[in-house]
C-alpha positions as CSV (number, residue, x, y, z in Angstrom):
1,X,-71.2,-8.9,-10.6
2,X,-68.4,-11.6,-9.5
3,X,-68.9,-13.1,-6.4
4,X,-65.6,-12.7,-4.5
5,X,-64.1,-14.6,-1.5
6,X,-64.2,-12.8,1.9
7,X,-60.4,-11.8,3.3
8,X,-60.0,-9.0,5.5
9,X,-57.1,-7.1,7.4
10,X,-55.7,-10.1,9.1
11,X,-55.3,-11.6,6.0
12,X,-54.1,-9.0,3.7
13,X,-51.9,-11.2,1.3
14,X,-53.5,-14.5,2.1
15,X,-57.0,-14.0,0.6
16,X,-58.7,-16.9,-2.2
17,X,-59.5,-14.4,-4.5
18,X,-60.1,-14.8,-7.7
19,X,-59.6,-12.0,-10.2
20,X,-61.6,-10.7,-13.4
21,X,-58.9,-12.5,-16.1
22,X,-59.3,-12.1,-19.9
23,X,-57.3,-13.3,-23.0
24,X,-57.0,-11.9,-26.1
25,X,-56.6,-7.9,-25.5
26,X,-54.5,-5.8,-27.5
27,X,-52.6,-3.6,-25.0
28,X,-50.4,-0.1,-25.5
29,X,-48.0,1.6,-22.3
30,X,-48.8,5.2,-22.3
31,X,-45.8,6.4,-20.2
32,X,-45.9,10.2,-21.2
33,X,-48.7,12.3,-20.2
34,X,-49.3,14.5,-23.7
35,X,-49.6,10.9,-24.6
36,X,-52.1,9.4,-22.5
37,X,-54.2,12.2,-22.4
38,X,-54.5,12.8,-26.0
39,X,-55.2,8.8,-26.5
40,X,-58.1,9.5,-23.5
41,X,-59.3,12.2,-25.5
42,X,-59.2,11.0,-28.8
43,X,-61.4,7.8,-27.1
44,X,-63.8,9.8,-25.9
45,X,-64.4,11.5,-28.6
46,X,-65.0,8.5,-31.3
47,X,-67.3,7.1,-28.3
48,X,-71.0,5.8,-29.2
49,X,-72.1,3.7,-25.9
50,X,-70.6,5.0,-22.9
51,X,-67.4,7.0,-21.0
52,X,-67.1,5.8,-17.6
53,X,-64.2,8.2,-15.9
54,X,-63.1,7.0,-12.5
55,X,-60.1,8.7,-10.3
56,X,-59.1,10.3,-7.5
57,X,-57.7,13.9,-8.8
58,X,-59.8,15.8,-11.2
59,X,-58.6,19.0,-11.4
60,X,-60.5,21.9,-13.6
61,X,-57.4,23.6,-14.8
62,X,-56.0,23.2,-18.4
63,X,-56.5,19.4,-18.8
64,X,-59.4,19.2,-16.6
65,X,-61.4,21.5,-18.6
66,X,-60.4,19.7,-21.9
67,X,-61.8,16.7,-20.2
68,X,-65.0,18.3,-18.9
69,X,-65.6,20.0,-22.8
70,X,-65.4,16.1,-24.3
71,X,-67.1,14.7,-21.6
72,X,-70.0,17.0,-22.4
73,X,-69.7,16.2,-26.0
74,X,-69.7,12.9,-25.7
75,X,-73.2,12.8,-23.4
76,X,-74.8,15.4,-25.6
77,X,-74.2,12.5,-28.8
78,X,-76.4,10.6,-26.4
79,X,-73.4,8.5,-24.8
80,X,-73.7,7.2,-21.1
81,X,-71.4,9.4,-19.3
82,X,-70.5,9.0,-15.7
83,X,-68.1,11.0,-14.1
84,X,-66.7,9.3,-10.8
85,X,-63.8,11.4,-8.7
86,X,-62.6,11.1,-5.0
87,X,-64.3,14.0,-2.8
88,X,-60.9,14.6,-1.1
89,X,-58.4,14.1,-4.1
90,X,-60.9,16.3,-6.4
91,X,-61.8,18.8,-4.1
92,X,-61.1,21.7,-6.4
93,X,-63.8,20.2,-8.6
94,X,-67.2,21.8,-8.2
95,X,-70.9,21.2,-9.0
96,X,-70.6,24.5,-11.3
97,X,-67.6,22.6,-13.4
98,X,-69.9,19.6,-14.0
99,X,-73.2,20.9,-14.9
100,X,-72.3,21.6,-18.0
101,X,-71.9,18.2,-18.6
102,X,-75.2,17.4,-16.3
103,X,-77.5,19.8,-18.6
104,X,-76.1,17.8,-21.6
105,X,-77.7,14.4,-19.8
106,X,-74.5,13.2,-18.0
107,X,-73.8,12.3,-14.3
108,X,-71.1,13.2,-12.1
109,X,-70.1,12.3,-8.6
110,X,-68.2,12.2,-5.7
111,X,-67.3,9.5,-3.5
112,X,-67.4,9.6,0.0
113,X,-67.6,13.2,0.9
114,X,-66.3,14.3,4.7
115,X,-70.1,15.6,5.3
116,X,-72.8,13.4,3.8
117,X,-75.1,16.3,2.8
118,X,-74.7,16.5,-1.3
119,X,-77.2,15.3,-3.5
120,X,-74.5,13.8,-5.7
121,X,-72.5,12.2,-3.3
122,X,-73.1,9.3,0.0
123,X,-71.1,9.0,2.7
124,X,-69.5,5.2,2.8
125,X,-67.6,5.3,5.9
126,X,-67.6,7.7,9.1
127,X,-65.2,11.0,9.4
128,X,-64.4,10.3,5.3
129,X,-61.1,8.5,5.7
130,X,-61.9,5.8,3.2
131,X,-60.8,6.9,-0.3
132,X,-61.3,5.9,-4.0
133,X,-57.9,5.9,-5.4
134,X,-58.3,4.5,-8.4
135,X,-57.6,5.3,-12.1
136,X,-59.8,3.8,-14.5
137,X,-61.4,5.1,-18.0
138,X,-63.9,2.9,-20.1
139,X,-65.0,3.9,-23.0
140,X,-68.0,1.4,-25.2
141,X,-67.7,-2.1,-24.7
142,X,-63.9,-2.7,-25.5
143,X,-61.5,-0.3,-24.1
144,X,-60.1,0.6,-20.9
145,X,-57.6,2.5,-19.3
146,X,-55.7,1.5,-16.1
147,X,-52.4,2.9,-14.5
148,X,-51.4,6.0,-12.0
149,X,-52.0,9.0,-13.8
150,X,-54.7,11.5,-12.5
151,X,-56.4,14.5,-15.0
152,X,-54.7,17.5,-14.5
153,X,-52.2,19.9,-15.7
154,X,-49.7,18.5,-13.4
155,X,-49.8,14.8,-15.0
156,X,-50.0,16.4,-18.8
157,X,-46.6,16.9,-20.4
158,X,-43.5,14.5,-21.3
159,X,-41.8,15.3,-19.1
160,X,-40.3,18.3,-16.6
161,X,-41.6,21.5,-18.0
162,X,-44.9,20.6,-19.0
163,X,-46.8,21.4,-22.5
164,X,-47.7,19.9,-25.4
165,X,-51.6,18.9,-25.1
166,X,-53.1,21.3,-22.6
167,X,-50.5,24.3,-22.7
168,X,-46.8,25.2,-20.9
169,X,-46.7,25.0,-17.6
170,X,-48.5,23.1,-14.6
171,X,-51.3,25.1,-14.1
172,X,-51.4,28.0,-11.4
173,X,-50.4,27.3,-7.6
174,X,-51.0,24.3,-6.0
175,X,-53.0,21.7,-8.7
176,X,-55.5,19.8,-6.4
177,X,-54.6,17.8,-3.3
178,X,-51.1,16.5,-4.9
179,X,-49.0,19.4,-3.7
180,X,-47.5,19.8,-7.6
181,X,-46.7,23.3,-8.0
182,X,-46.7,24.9,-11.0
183,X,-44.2,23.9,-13.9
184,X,-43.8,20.7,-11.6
185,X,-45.0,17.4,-13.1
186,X,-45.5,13.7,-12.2
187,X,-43.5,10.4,-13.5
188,X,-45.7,8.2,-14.4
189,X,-47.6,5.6,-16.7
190,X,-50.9,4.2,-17.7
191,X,-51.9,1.3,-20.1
192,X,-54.5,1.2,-22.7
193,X,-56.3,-2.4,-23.0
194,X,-58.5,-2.9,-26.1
195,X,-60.9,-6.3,-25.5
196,X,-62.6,-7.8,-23.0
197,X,-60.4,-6.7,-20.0
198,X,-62.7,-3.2,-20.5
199,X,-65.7,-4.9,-19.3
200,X,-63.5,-6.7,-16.2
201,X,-62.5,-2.9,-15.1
202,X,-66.4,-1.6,-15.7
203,X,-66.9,-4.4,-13.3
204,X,-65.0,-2.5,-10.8
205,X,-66.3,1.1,-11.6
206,X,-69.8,-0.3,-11.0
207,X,-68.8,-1.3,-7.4
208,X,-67.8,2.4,-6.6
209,X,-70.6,3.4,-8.5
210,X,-72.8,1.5,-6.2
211,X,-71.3,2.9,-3.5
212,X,-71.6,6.4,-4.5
213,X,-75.3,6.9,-5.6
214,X,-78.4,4.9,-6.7
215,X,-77.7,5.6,-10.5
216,X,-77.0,1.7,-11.7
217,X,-75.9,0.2,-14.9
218,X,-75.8,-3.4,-16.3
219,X,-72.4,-4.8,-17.1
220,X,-72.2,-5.2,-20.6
221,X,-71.1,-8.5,-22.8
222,X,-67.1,-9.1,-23.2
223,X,-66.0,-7.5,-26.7
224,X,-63.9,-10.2,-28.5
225,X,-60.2,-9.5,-28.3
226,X,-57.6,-9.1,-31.0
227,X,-54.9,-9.0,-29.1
228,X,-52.2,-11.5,-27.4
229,X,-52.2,-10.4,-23.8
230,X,-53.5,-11.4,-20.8
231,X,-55.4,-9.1,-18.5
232,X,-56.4,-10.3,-14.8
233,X,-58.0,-7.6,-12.9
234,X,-57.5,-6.6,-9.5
235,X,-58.8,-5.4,-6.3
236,X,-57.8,-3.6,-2.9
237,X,-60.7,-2.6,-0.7
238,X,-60.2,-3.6,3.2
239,X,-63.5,-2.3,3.9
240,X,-65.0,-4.7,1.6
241,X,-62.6,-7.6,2.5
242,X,-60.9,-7.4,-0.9
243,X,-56.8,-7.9,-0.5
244,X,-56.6,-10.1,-4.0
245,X,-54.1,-7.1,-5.3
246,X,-51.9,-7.8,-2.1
247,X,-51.6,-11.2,-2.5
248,X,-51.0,-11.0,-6.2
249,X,-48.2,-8.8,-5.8
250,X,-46.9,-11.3,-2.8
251,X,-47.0,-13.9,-5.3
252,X,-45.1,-11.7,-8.0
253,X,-42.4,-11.5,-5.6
254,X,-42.5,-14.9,-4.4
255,X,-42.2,-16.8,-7.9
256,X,-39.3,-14.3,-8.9
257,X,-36.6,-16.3,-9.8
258,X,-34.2,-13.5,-11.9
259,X,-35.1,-9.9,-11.7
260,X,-37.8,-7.8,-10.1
261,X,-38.4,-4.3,-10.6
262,X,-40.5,-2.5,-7.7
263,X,-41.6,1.1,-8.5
264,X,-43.5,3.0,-6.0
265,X,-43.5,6.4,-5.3
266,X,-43.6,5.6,-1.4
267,X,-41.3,2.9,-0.1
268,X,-43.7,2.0,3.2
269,X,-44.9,-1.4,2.1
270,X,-47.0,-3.3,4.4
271,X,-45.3,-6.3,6.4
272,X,-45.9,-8.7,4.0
273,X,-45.0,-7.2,0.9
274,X,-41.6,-6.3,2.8
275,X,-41.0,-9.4,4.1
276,X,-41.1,-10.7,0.4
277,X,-38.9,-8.3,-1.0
278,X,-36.1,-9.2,1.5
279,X,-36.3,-12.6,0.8
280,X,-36.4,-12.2,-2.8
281,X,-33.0,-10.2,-2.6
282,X,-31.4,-12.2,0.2
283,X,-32.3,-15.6,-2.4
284,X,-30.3,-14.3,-5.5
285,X,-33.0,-12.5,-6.8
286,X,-32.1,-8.8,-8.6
287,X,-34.4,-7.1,-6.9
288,X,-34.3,-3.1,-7.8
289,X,-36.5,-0.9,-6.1
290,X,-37.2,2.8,-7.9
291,X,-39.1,5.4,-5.5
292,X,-39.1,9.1,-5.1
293,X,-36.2,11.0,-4.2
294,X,-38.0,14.3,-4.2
295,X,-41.6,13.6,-3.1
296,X,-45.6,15.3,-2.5
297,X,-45.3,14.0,0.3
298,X,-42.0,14.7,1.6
299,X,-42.3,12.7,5.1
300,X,-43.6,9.2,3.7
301,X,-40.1,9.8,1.8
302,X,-37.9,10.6,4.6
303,X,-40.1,7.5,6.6
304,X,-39.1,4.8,3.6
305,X,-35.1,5.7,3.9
306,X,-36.0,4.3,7.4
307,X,-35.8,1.4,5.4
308,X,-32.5,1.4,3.0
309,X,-29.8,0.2,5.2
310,X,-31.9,-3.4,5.6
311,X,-33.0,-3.9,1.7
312,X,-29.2,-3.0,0.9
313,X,-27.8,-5.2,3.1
314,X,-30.2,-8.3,1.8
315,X,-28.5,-7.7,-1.9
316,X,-31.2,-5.4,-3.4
317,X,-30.5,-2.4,-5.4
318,X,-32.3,1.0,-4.9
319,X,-32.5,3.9,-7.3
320,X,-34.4,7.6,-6.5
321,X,-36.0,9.7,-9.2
322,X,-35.2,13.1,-8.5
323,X,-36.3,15.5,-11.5
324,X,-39.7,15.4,-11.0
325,X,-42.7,13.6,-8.9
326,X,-42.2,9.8,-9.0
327,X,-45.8,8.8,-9.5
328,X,-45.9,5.3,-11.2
329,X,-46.9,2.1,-9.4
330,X,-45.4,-0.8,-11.0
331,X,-43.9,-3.8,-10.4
332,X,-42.5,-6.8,-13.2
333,X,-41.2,-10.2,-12.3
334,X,-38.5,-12.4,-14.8
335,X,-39.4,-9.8,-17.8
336,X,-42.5,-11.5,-18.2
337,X,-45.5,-10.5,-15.8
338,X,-46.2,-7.3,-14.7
339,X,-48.8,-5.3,-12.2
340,X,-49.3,-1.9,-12.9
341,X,-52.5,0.2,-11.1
342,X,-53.1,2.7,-8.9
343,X,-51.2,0.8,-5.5
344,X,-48.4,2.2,-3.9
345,X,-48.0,-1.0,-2.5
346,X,-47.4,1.4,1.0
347,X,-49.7,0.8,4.0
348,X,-51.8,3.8,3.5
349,X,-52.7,2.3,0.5
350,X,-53.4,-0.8,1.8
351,X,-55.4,0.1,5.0
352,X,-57.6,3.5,3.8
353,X,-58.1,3.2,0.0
354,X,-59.8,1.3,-3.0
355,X,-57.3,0.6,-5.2
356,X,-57.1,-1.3,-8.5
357,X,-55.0,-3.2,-11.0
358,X,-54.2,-5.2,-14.1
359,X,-51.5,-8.4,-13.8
360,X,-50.3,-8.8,-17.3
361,X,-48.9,-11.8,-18.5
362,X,-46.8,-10.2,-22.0
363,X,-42.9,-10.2,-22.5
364,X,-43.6,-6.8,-24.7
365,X,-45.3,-4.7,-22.1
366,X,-43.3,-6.0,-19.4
367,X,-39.6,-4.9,-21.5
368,X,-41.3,-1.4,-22.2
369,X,-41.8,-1.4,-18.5
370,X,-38.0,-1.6,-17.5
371,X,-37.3,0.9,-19.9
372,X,-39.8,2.9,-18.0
373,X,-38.3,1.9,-14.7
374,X,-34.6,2.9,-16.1
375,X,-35.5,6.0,-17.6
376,X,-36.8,7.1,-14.3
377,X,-33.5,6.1,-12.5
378,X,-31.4,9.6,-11.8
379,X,-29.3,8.2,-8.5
380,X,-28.6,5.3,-6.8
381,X,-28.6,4.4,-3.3
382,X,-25.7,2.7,-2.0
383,X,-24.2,1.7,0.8
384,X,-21.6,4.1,0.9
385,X,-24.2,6.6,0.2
386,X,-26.0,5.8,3.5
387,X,-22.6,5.1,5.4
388,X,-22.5,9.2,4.6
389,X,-25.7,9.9,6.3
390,X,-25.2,12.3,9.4
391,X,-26.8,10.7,12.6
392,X,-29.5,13.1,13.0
393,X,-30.8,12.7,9.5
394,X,-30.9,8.5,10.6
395,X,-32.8,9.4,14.0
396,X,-34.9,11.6,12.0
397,X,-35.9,8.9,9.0
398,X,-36.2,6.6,12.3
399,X,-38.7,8.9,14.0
400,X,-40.8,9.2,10.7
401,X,-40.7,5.7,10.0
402,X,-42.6,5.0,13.4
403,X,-45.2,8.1,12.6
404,X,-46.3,6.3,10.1
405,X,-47.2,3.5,11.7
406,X,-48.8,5.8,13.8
407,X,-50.9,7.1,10.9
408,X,-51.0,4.1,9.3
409,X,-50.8,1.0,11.2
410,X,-50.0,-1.8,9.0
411,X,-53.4,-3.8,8.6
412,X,-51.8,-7.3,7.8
413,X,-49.5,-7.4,11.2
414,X,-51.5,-9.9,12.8
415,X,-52.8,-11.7,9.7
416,X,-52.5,-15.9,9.7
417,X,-49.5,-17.3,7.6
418,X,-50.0,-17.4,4.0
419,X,-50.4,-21.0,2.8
420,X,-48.7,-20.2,-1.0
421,X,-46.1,-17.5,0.7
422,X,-42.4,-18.7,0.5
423,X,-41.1,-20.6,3.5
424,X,-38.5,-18.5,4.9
425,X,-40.8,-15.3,4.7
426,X,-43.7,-17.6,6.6
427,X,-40.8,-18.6,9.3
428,X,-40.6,-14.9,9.8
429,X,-43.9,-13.7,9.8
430,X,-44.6,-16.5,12.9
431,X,-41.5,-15.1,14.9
432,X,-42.7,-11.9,14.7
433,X,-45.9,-12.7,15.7
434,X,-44.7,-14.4,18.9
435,X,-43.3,-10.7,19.9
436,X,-46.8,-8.9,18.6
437,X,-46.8,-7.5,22.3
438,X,-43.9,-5.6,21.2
439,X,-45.5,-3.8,17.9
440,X,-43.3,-2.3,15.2
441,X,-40.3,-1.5,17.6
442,X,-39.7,-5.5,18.2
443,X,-39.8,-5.8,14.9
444,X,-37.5,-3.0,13.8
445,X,-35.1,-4.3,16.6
446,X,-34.4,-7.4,14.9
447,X,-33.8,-5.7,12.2
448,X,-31.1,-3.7,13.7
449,X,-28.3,-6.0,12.7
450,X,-29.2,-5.9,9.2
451,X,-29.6,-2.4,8.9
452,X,-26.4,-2.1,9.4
453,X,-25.1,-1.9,5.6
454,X,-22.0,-3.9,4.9
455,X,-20.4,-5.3,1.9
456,X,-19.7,-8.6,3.3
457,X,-21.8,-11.4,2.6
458,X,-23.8,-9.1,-0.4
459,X,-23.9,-10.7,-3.7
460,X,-21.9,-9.2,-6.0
461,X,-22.5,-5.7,-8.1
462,X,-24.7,-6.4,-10.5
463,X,-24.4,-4.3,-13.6
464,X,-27.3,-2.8,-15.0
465,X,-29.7,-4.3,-17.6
C-alpha cells in the first residue's frame, strides 16, 4: 500500500499528505436510501471477484438481513466476501447473523471490540474508544461506494416514513447505536464511483482490514475509467498520524472564493476547520452551513448553537433540518469541488475515529450536491431568531459547548501554523496559542464580542441560489 507522510494531533490540518487520486471515473449521487441500497444490492449481486463491505452500523433488521442473504450469495458463487463493521456502532450484529455467510466461505468482522477476546475480532487501542466510522462498499475491480449512509432500516426509505426496498417503517425500537426510532429515518447521501477510484478505497479497507485480523488481500490493478471525474481519496486516522481529510477540507475552505456549502450533522468542528469557516464568511464568501435541528444526539446539537451567534455575525448563513435525522457529511466549494465521506468534520470525529473520503473535482456532482443541501433546508437561523433565545437556553448551549470539549478535546489546539492556511486564520491561530494556558474559555472569551449578533457591519442578505 501507499506510503503516507507522518502528521499527528498537533498538526491536524497541516499534514503533507498525499491522497489516492484517479481520473477518469464515472460517478452517480445516491441521495435517497431505497436508492442506494437497491444500487448496493443490485452490485452485489452481478459481482464475480469480490464484495468488500465496510461501516460502522450494520444492523440485522429489514435491510440488514437483505444484505446478509446477498452477501451469502455472492460468497457461495465463489466471490471474496469480507464483511467489516464497527464493534460498537454494530453491536446488535451477532456471530449467529453472519455464519450463514461464514458456512458459505465468507469472512466477517469486527473492529476493535471493548474486550479483545473474539476470535473474529483484535483489540487496536485500550478501553475500545477508537472507532471505524467509515462507509465504504467495493464490489470487483471497478466500483465503489463512498458517503454517510449506514445498513439499516433506519437509512432505507426516501424519505420520512420509510418503505420502499426493505418494507414500511424503521424497524422495531431503537435500530442499533444511532438512537433512530422506529418510522424515524436519516437525511443523507452516498456516491457510486465506477473506475479506478474503487481500487484507491480497497486501499483503505485493507488498512482496517489489517487492523482487524490476519486474513490479507492484495490490492488489485486500477480498472480503466470511462468516466470524466476526478476521485482523490482521503484519510482521517489520528492514531495512525493520518489528518490528509482535515487539511483537504481546510484547503476547500481556504480557496473558496464564491459559495461554500458546509453540511454536517454536528456543528463542533475542530479549531481549524472553524477558524476557516469564519474567515471564509467574514472575506465575502457565501458561506451556508446546513446541520441538524433535531438530532441522535441531542447535546452535540444544543453544544453547536454555542456556536451561531459568532458564524452569524461573520456574514454566514445557517439553516437546520428538522423532519428527520440530518446525517450527510458534505461540503462543495465555487460549485465545482466537493468532499463527501463519512466526517462530521466535528472533533469527535477528528480525535476518536477513522474516517474516510472522496474530493471530487466535477461541476455535475457538485450542482446535484446543493440541490441536496437545499432540499434538506426546513429553517433558517437568523439573528433575530437567536436575539429570541431565552437566557437559560444560551447558558445552557454554553454549558454544553464546554462538555464537549470535555469529551472531546479538540486534538489540533496546539498544532504548528499551517504553511498553505490563509493568513488571517494563521494570525489567529498564533494569538490563541499565546493564551493556550487559558484552554477553550480564552478562546471563547475573545469571541464574546462577536457572538454578539448584530446587523451592522454584515454583508448584505443574500438570496438563495
Amino acid at each position: 500500500m501507499p506510503e503516507r507522510d507522518a502528521a499527528g494531533p498537533d498538526d491536524a490540518c497541516a499534514t503533507d499528505d498525499a491522497p489516492l487520486g484517479s481520473d477518469g471515473n464515472a460517478l452517480r449521487l445516491l441521495p435517497g436510501g431505497d436508492e442506494t441500497f437497491a444500487a448496493l444490492l443490485a452490485d452485489i449481486e452481478r459481482a464475480t471477484v469480490r464484495v468488500w463491505l465496510e461501516c460502522y452500523i450494520f444492523v440485522p433488521d429489514g435491510a440488514g438481513r437483505k444484505f446478509l442473504v446477498a452477501l451469502r450469495d455472492a460468497a457461495a458463487r465463489g466471490c471474496d466476501v469480507i464483511l467489516l463493521v464497527d464493534r460498537f456502532g454494530s453491536h446488535a450484529l451477532r456471530e449467529r447473523d453472519v455464519e450463514p455467510l461464514c458456512n458459505a466461505g465468507g469472512h466477517a468482522y469486527w473492529f476493535n471490540p471493548f474486550f479483545g477476546l473474539r476470535e473474529n475480532a483484535k483489540k487496536v487501542t485500550p478501553f475500545g474508544i477508537h472507532r471505524d466510522h467509515r462507509k465504504i462498499m467495493v464490489i470487483d475491480d471497478d466500483v465503489a461506494y463512498f458517503g454517510g449512509r449506514n445498513v439499516s432500516m433506519a437509512w432505507a426509505g426516501g424519505g420520512s416514513g420509510g418503505g420502499g426496498l426493505v418494507g414500511s417503517g424503521g424497524g422495531s425500537g431503537i435500530v442499533g447505536s444511532s438512537g433512530a426510532k422506529e418510522g424515524e429515518e436519516f437525511y443523507d447521501v452516498m456516491v457510486r464511483a465506477e473506475g479506478p477510484a474503487a481500487r484507491d478505497f480497497a486501499a483503505v479497507f485493507l488498512e482496517t482490514l489489517d487492523d482487524t485480523t490476519d486474513l490479507r488481500r492484495d490490492l488489485f490493478p486500477a480498472a480503466r475509467g470511462s468516466g470524466d471525474a476526478r476521485v482523490e481519496v482521503l484519510q482521517l486516522d489520528l492514531r495512525e498520524k493520518e489528518g490528509e481529510l482535515d487539511h483537504a477540507i481546510c484547503d476547500l475552505i481556504a480557496n473558496a472564493s464564491g459559495t461554500l456549502l458546509f453540511c454536517t450533522p454536528y456543528f463542533i468542528p475542530p479549531r481549524p476547520i472553524h477558524d476557516a469557516l469564519l474567515d471564509a464568511a467574514r472575506r465575502g464568501v457565501d458561506v451556508r452551513i446546513l446541520t441538524a435541528g433535531k438530532c441522535d444526539v441531542p447535546w452535540v446539537m444544543w453544544a453547536g448553537r454555542r456556536l451561531y451567534p459568532r458564524f452569524l455575525a461573520a456574514g454566514a448563513r445557517i439553516y437546520e433540518h428538522n423532519c428527520d435525522y440530518l446525517h450527510a457529511k458534505f461540503y462543495v466549494a465555487d460549485g465545482q469541488t466537493s468532499i463527501i465521506g463519512s466526517y462530521n468534520a466535528d472533533r469527535w470525529g477528528q480525535r476518536f475515529n477513522q474516517e474516510d473520503a472522496g474530493r471530487i473535482a466535477s461541476a455535475r456532482l457538485a450542482g446535484e450536491l446543493a440541490r441536496c443541501f437545499e432540499d434538506g433546508i426546513t429553517d433558517e437561523v437568523t439573528p433575530a431568531t437567536v436575539g429570541a433565545w431565552a437566557w437559560y437556553l444560551v447558558f445552557f448551549y454554553r454549558v454544553m459547548y464546554a462538555l464537549s470539549h470535555l469529551i472531546a478535546p479538540d486534538a489540533s489546539q496546539k498544532r504548528r501554523v499551517p504553511d498553505r492556511q490563509i493568513p488571517e486564520v494563521a494570525a489567529a491561530a498564533a494569538d490563541r496559542t499565546t493564551a493556550e494556558g487559558d484552554g477553550e474559555e480564552a478562546a471563547d472569551g475573545e469571541a464574546e464580542e462577536g457572538d454578539a449578533v448584530s446587523t451592522e457591519g454584515r454583508p448584505p442578505e443574500r438570496t438563495r441560489a
